[in-house]
N, C-alpha and C positions, 0 to 999 in steps of 0.2 A: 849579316851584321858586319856593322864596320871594323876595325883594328882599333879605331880611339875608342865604340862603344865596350869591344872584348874587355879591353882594357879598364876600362871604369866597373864595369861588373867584376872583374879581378880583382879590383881593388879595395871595389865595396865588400866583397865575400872576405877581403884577409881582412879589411877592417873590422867586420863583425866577430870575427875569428879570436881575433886580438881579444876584443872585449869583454866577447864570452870567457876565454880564457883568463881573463880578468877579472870577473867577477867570481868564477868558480874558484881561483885561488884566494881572492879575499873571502869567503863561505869559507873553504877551508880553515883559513888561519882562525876566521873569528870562531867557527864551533870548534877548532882545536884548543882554544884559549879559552872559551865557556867549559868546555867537558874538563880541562885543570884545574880551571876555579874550582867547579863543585865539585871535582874529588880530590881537592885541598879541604874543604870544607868541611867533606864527609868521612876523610881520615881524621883531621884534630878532632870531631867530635868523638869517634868511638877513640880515638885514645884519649881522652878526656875523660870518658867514661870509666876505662879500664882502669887507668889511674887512680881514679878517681872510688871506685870499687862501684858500679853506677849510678852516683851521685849526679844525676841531672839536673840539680840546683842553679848548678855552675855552668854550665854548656854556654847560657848566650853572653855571660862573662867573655867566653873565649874563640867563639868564634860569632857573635851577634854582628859586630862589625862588616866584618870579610863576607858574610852570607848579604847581607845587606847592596855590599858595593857588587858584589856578581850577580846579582837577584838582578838590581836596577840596570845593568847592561844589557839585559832581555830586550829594553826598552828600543835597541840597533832593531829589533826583530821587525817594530812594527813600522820601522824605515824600511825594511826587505822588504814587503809586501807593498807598500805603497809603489816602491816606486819600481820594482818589479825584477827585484833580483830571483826573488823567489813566488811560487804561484800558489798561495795559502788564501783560504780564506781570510778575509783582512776583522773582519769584527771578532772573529772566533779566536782569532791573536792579542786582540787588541782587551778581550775579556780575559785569555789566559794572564797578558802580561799585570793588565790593571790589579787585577785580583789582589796578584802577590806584592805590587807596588806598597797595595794598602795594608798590608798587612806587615811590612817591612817597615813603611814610612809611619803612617798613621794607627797604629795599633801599637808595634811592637816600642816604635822612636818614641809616642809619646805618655806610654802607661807603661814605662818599667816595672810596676806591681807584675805584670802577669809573665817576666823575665826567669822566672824561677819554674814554673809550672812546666809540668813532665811532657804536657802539648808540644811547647816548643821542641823538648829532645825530639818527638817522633815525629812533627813537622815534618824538620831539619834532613832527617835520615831518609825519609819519604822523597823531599821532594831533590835531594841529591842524588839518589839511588836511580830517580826518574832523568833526571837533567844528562847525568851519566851515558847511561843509555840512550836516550835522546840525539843528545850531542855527537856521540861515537856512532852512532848509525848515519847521522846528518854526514859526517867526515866520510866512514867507508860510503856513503851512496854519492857521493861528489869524483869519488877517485875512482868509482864503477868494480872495488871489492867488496861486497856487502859478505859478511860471513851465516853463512846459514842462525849460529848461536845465537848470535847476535840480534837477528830477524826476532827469532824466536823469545827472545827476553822481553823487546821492546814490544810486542805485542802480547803479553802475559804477563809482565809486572804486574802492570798495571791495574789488575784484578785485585791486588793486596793495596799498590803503592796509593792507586785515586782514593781508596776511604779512607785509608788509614793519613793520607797529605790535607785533604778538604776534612777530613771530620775534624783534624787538630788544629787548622786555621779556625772552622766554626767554634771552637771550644776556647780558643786566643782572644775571639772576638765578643766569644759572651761572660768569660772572666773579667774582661775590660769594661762591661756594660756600670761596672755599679761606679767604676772610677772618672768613665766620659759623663753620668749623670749629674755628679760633682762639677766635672769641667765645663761642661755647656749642655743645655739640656737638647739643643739641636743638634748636637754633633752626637749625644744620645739616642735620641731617633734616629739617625741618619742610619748610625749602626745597626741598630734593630732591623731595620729595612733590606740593610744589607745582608745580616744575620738571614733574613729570612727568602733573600735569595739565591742563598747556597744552597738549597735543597733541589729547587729546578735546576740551576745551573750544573751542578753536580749531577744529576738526573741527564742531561744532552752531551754533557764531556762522556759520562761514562758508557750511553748506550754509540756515542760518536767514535769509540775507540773497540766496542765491541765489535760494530759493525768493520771497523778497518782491520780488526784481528784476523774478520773471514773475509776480508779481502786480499790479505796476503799472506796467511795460512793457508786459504781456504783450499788454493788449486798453485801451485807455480809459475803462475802467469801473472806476471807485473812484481815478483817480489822482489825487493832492495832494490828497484827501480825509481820509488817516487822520492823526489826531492822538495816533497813539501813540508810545513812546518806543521804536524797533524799532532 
């Protein structure tokens, strides 16, 4: 090999080097900035509560907003996948992100009637609790310190956080049904339809997370290794 070709494959190795190093610190910052959002989110709610003596009335008074604008920043996620910061399934992202889209935007934004309903507390704390975790394992698996605990929560929440997150969205969405009947009767149906795809859809998230519980409990091989968005 020649001296100019060494040199051009030198080149190309630091330039990829750079890159990658470049994208794994922009991963960083951005699940460092998601995981604050949603435990800003998931602290004003429980002292809201406490305050509050647990009057869940008032929760999306006070933090409806700010869940809203960090919920919708998910939306960066299904740019990762695309264009291939990260190696996730892209539909399976693109179903988690939608979900919550509609349920933030087209549910909660436009039938404030069901703003008060105790669904939304335990949503909220669900899917914070989740994000949380999430996020903070996304972080230690970028920096290559994955803490055993940590392994161990984000693959066992889950067992309480996915019903108790998906049943209080279905329950948002079927409060809302009698006030979209009012508002348009196709945008009525729409929801029905949707309503009635939470039960499969919840059915493949949940056995999708059981099976990766025994993939990285199962034995110590591969744990706090994968950097995908599961």
């Amino acid at each position: 090999m020649s001296s100019s070709s060494s040199s051009s494959s030198l080149g190309s190795s630091r330039s990829k080097t750079k890159i990658n190093t470049g994208i794994n610190g922009y991963l960083i910052l951005y699940n460092s900035i998601s995981c604050v959002g949603w435990s800003y989110v998931l602290g004003l709610s429980l002292l809201e509560l406490v305050k509050n003596n647990g009057n869940y009335t008032i929760i999306h008074d006070k933090v409806g907003w700010i869940l809203t604008i960090v919920q919708t920043g998910a939306i960066l996620e299904v740019f990762h996948v695309i264009i291939g910061f990260v190696k996730s399934p892209l539909m399976t992202t693109v179903f988690q992100v939608s979900s919550r889209l509609f349920i933030v935007w087209l549910v909660l934004n436009i039938f404030p009637q069901v703003h008060s309903h105790w669904a939304f507390t335990t949503m909220t704390i669900a899917w914070c609790i989740t994000e949380c975790l999430r996020y903070s394992y996304y972080v230690f698996n970028l920096v290559g310190k994955q803490p055993g605990w940590l392994l161990w929560c984000r693959y066992t929440f889950f067992y309480i956080l996915y019903p108790l997150g998906a049943g209080s969205e279905a329950m948002l969405v079927y409060q809302s049904l009698p006030h979209s009947k009012q508002l348009n009767n196709t945008y009525y149906w729409l929801e029905v339809l949707i309503l009635i795809t939470y039960f499969p859809g919840f059915f493949v998230m949940y056995t999708h997370m059981i099976s990766q519980r025994r993939k990285y409990l199962g034995g110590s091989k591969g744990k706090g290794k994968s950097k995908k968005i599961e």
